[in-house]
C-alpha positions in Angstrom: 75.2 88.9 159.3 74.7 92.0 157.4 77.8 93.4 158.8 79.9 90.3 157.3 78.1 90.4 154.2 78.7 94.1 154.0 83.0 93.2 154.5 82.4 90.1 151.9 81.4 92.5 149.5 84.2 95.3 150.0 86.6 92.5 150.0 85.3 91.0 146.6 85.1 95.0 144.8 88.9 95.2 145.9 89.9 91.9 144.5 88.3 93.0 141.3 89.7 96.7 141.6 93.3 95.0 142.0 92.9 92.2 139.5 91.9 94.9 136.8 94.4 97.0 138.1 97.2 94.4 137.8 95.5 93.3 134.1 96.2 96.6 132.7 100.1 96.5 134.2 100.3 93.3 132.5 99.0 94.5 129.0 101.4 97.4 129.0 104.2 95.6 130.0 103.9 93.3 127.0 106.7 93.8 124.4 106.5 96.1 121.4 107.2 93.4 118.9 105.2 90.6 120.6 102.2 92.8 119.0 103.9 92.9 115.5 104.8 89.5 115.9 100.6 89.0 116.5 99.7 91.3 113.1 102.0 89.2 110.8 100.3 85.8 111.7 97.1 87.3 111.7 97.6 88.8 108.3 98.8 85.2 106.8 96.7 83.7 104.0 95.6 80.7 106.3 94.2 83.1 108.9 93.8 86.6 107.2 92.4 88.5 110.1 92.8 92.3 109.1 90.3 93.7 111.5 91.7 91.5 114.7 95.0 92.7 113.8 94.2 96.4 113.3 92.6 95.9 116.6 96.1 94.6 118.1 97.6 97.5 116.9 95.4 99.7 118.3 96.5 98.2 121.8 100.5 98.4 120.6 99.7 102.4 120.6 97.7 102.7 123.2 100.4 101.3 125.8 103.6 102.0 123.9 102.6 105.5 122.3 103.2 106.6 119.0 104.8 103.7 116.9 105.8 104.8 113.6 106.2 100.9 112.6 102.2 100.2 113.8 101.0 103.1 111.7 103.2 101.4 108.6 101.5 98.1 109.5 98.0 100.1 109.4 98.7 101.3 105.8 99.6 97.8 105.1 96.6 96.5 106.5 94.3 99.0 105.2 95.0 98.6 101.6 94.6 94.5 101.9 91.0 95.1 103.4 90.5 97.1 100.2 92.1 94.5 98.0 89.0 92.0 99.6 86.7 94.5 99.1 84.8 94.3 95.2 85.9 97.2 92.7 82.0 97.4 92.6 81.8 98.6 96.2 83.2 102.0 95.6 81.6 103.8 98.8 83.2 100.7 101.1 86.4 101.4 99.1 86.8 104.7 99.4 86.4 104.8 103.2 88.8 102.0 103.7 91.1 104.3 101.5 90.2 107.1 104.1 91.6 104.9 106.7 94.6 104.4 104.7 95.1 107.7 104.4 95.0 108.8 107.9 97.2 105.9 109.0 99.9 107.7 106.6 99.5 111.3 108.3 100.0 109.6 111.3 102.8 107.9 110.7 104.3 111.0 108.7 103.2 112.5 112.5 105.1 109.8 114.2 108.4 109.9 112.0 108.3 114.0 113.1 107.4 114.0 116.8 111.1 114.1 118.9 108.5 112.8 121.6 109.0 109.2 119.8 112.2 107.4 120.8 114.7 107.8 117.9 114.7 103.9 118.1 111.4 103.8 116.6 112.0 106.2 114.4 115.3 105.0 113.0 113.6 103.0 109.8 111.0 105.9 109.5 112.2 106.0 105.6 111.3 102.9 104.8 108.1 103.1 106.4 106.9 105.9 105.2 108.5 105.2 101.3 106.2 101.4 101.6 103.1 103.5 102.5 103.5 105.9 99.8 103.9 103.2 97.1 100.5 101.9 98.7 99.0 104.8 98.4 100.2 105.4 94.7 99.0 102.0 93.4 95.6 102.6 94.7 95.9 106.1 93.2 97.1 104.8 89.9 94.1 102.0 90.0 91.3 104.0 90.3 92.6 106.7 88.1 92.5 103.9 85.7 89.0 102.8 86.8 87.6 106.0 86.2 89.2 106.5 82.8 87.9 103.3 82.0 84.2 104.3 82.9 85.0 107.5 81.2 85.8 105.8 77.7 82.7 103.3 78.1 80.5 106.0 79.2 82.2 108.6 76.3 81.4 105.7 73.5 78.0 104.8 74.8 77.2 108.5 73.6 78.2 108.7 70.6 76.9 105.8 69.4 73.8 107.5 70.7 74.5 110.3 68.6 75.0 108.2 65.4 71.5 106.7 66.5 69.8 109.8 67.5 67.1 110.9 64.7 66.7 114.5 65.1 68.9 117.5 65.5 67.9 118.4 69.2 68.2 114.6 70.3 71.8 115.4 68.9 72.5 118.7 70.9 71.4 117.1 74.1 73.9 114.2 73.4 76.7 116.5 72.2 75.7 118.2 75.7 76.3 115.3 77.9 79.7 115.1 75.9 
């Protein structure tokens, strides 16, 4: 009996090795666009998954390489996460911007590399021209953010300074100015 059970198990761990095996074949066989096809419903307002779709892309390069059009869809993606995130949330913000960011090096990366088919990098341009206008409109907004706390902040003082009393309660405000 121990001998059986000893072949039972062997059988079952090859099964599994070979069902795995074949799983994996499967996932890289699937189609390039069948993942981008996956992002754009997942990133429609009725399902608006950003994370499951970063997630999918993840996959598209893992078993199709260097895909300049998934890094685009990564900028994309990034900066909507930051659109849901509240202007109040700065430090969540500004790593989601990180993100951003390094999705564009790699795509400026991808565009470069004469590894990547030349099919893929055929609408390179355009990619990389929609990631930049991301990254300038966050750019542009929190410039305006912190000019805008700037001013506040810059005002708050010098009504302190028309309220201040003495002379050195006055330098130190005219300090912080």
């Amino acid at each position: 009996m121990k001998k059986q059970t000893r072949i039972f198990v062997a059988a079952l761990a090859l099964i599994g090795l070979i069902l795995g095996a074949s799983e994996s074949a499967w996932a890289a066989k699937k189609p390039l666009n069948s993942y981008f096809s996956g992002v754009k419903i997942l990133m429609k307002e009725e399902y608006h998954q950003p994370d499951t779709a970063l997630a999918l892309l993840d996959s598209a390069i893992l078993y199709h390489g260097h895909v300049p059009e998934a890094y685009k869809w990564m900028v994309v993606i990034n900066s909507a996460i930051v659109e849901d995130i509240s202007p109040k949330d700065l430090d969540a913000r500004r790593e989601r911007l990180g993100k951003m960011l390094e999705s564009i090096e790699k795509l400026k990366s991808a565009c470069e590399n004469d590894d990547v088919k030349k099919k893929r990098r055929k609408k390179c341009e355009k990619y990389l021209k929609e990631a930049h206008a991301e990254e300038e409109k966050w750019y542009v907004e929190f410039v305006n953010d912190a000019q805008s706390e700037y001013l506040e902040i810059e005002e708050g003082l010098l009504e302190d300074l028309d309220d201040a009393e003495d002379d050195k309660e006055r330098e130190e405000i005219q300090a912080e100015i």
